[in-house]
N, C-alpha and C positions, 0 to 999 in steps of 0.2 A: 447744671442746667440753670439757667439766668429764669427769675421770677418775673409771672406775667404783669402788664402793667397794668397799674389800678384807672382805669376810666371813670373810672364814679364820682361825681363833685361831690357830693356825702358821703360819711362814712355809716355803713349799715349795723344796725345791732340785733344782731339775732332774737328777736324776741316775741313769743307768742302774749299777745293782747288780744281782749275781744274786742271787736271790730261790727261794728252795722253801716250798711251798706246798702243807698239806694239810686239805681241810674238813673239819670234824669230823663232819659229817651223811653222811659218802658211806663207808659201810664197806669199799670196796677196800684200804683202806690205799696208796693210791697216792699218792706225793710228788709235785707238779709243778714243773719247774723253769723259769722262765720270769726276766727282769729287771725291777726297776723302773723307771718313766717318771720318778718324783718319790716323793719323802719329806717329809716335817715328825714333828716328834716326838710328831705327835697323827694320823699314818697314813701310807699310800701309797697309789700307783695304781700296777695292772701291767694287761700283756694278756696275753690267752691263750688259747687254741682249746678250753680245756675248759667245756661247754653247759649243765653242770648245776650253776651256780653262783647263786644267788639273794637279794636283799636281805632282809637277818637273818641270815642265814648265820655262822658261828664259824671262821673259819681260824687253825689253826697257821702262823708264818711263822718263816723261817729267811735272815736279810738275811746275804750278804756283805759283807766289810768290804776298802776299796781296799786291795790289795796295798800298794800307795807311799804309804799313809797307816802312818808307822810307829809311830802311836798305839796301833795295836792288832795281835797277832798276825797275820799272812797266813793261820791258818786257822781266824781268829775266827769267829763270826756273831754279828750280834743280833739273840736271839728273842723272838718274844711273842704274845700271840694276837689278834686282831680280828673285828670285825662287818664284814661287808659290808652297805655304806652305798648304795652306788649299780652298777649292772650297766647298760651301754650296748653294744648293737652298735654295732661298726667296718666299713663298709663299705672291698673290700679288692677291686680288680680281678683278675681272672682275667686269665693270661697265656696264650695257645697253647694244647696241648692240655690243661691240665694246671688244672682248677680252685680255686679259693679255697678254699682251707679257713676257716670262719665264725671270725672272731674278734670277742673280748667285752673292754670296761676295765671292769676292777674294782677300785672306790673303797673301800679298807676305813680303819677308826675301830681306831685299837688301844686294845684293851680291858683289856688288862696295864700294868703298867711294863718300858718295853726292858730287856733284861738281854744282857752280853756273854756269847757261850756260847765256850769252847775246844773 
């Protein structure tokens, strides 16, 4: 069986960072803090339980940088802003008494240049 083709201008690296995150359309001012699934220097994917997220969308994002990566400060980030590209529910079993809470991946396009923030 011939392997599928790679579409992706970046190449993704699995890796969970934590991640804040705030849409520029939702006037709360509420930061969310959630991790990434995966990066490339042309976006990421997170999840996260918040419902009012939609493709076209503009997030602020705020990436952790590994502690043990002593490339850069332990209380770097790298920011920058994106479009959200793609929104999918995760189906998520409920345990006992105690239901699911809905959760969403969201595929954003970063629409800046990454910058290291101190």
């Amino acid at each position: 069986m011939a392997e599928a083709e790679e579409k992706r201008r970046y190449r993704r690296l699995d890796i969970r960072l934590p991640l804040d995150f705030r849409p520029e359309n939702i006037n709360r001012g509420n930061v969310w803090h959630t991790v990434t699934q995966n990066v490339s220097t042309g976006g990421t994917y997170f999840e996260t339980t918040l419902d009012d997220i939609n493709v076209g969308d503009r997030l602020s994002l705020a990436i952790g940088v590994d502690p043990q990566d002593h490339r850069f400060p332990p209380e770097g980030k790298i920011t920058s802003v994106g479009e959200v590209v793609h929104v999918n529910s995760i189906d998520i079993q409920s345990s006992g008494e105690n239901p699911a809470l809905a959760r969403y991946g969201i595929g954003v396009k970063f629409s800046q240049t990454l910058k290291l923030s101190l």
